[in-house]
N, C-alpha and C positions, 0 to 999 in steps of 0.2 A: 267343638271346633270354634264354633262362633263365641264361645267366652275369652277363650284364648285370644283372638284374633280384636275381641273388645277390651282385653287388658294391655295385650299389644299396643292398639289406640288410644288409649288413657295413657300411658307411657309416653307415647311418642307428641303428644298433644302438650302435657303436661311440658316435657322439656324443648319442644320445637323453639319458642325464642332464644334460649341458649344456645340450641343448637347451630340456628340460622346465625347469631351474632361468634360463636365459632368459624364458622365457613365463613363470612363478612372479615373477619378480620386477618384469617389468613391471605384469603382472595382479592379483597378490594374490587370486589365485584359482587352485585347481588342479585345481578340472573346468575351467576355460577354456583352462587352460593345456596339460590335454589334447586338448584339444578343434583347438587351433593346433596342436600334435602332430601328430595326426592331419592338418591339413591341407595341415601340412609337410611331411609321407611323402607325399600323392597328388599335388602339385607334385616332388617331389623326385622319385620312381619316375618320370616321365617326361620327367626331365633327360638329353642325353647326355653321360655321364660323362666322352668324350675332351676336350672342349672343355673343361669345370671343371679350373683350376689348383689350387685351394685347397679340398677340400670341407667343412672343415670354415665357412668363412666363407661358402660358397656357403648353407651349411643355416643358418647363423647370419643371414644374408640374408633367406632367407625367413622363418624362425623371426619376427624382429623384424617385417618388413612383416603375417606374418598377426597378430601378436600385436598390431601399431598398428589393424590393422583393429578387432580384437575388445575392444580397450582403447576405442575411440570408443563400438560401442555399450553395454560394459559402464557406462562413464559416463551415459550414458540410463538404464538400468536403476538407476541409484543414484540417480538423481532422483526415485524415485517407492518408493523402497524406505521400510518402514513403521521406524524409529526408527534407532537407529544404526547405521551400518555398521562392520564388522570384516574383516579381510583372513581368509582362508578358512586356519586352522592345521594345522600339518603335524605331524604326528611323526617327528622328526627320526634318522637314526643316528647315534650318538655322534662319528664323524668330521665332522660338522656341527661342532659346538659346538666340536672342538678346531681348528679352521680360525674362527682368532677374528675374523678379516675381512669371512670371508664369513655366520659366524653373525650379525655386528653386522649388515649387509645383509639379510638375512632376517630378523630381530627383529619381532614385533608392531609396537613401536614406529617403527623405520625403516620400515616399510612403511606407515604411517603417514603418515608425513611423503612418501614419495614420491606419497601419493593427490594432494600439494597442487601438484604438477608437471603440465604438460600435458602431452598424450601423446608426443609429438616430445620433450620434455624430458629426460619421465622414460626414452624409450628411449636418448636420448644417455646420461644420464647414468648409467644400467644397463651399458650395455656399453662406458663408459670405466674408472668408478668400482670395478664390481665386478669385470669381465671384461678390463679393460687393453687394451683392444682399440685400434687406430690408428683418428686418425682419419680417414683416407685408409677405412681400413675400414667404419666407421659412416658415413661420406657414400655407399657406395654401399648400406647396406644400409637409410637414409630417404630418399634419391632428393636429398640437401644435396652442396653443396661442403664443401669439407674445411676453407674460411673460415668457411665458415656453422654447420658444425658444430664448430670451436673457439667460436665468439659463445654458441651454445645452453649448450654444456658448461659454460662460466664462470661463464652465467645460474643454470645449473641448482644449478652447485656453491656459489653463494651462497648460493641460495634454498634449499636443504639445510642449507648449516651454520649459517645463524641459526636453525632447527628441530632439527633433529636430537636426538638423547638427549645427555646430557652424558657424560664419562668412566664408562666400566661400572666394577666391580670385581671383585672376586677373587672367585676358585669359591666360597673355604670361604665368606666374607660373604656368596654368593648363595645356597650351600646352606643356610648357617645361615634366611636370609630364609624359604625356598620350607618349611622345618621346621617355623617359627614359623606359618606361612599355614595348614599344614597341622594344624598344632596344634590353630588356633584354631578352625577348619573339625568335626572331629573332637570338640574337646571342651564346643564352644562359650564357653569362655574367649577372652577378645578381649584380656587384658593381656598375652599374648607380643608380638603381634599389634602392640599400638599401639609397641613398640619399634622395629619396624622400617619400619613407613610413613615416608614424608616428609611435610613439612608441607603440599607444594604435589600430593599423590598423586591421581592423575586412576584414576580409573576407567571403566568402557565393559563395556559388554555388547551382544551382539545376539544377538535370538533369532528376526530375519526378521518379525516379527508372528506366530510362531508358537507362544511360550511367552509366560510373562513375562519380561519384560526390562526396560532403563530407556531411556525415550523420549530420553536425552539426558545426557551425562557426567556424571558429580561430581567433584566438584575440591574437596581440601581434608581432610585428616585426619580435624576433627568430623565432618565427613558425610559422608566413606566409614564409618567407623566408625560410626556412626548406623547407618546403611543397614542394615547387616552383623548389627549386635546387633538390630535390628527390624524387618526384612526378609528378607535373602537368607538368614541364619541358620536360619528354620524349613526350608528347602528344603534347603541346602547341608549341615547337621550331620545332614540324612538316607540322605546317599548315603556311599559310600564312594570313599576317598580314592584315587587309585596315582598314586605320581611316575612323572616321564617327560619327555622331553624334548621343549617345543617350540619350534617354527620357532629351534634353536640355542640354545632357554633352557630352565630349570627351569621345568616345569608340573608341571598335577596332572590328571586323568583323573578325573571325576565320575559314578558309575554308580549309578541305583536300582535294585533288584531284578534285579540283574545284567546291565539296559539303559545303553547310553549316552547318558547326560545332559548332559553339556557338558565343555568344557575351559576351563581355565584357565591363564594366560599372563601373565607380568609382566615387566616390567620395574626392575633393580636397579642403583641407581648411588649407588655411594661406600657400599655396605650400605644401603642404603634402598631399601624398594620406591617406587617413583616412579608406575609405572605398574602397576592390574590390568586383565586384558582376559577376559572370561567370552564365550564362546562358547554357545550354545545352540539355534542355526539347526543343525534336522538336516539342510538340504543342505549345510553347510557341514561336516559332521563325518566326509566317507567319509573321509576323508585321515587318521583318526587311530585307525584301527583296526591299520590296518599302518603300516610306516615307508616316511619318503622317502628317498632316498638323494639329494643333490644334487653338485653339479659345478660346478669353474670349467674344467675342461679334460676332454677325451676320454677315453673309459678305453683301461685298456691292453689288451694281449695278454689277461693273467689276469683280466682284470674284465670282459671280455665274454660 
């Protein structure tokens, strides 16, 4: 019994960060995503291992069907949620960011775009897109033919690429951005600042109804900039600044009195920030005291 139950956990061990960056990118939440974790090990502990040919796809299996579970009710819960919602950020390990695929995948902004997918969609198109998975594979891990889930995939992948962020650009263009933000943050000067916005730059905040935040995007240089020079500016030029990487991009770490205040997360294409995305929901902040480490494949030997 107890060999069993140790091969069990070698298994489950070995593919946990794949598994968690599965549930993360259906979810956009990574207590939920722990949370199918979790319910992925007490389904999985009492699988008999002789019969599984493939375990990594057997956990991928479940991983997705508990994750479509908890993707339906998470969708409830955003119906009733108090002003904008924001995908739950991560702080990322630098092997994120240099995995320029899979950071585009996990972006604020892609994740984004995947909320506007149905659940069956976005699970197709999460573990085609991101994870290459067959689709022989993905039919049996949503209960689809392998017909049915090419029709989904094609759906999904259009309805992606008319959304999606347009071409990113280069580190130095992005770091120069995220220096500029920070500047501006720091000194309350906003002329570095308006060099690097875009003209069409969306911003987003959510703070849960639990701080201030804005009940609803702004779109548009003047009025991000408005906002910033007579608004968020008395709050923001009081905290102090730390870069950091999130969800695979340049953020910044916002803390008062040596508390965690929010994050901040943008999005940069062609050197222009396009997208900012402020965080301030403290349930949404455990994830960014420590790092994630994520996954498109199993670890090895040495990384377990």
């Amino acid at each position: 019994m107890s060999d069993r139950v140790d091969a069990a956990t070698e298994a489950f061990v070995a593919h946990r960060k794949l598994l968690f960056t599965v549930a993360y990118e259906m979810l956009g939440s990574a207590a939920d995503a722990e949370d199918v974790l979790q319910e992925t090990w007490l389904r999985w502990s009492g699988v008999d291992l002789d019969i599984v040919r493939d375990q990594r796809a057997y956990l991928v299996r479940i991983t997705t069907r508990q994750a479509l579970t908890r993707l339906r009710t998470l969708g409830r819960r955003k119906e009733t949620y108090v002003g904008s919602w924001l995908p739950e950020p991560l702080l990322t390990t630098p092997d994120v960011a240099e995995d320029v695929e899979l950071a585009d995948h996990v972006s604020m902004a892609m994740l984004l775009v995947l909320e506007t997918l149905t659940p069956t969609e976005r699970a197709v198109f999460v573990l085609r897109e991101v994870f290459d998975l067959p689709y022989s594979e993905i039919a049996e891990a949503i209960d689809k033919t392998p017909a049915a889930v090419r029709q989904i995939a094609h759906r999904a992948r259009s309805h992606v690429a008319a959304r999606r962020p347009r071409k990113g650009t280069s580190s130095a263009d992005t770091q120069a951005a995220l220096q500029a933000f920070q500047r501006a943050i720091e000194t309350g000067d906003l002329q570095h600042l308006l060099d690097v916005l875009a003209p069409d730059i969306v911003l987003l905040s959510d703070a849960g109804g639990v701080k201030q935040a804005l009940p609803r995007p702004i779109v548009g240089i003047r009025r991000v900039t408005r906002l910033l020079s007579f608004g968020w500016t008395k709050l923001i030029t009081t905290a102090s600044v730390e870069p950091t990487q999130v969800n695979g991009r340049p953020g910044l770490i916002l803390r008062l009195d040596g508390e965690l205040e929010g994050v901040v997360s943008m999005q940069v294409e062609d050197g222009l920030i396009t997208g900012l995305y402020i965080m301030r929901n403290p349930e949404k902040l455990s994830h960014v005291e420590r790092k994630t480490t994520l996954s498109r494949s199993p670890a090895s030997a040495s990384q377990r």
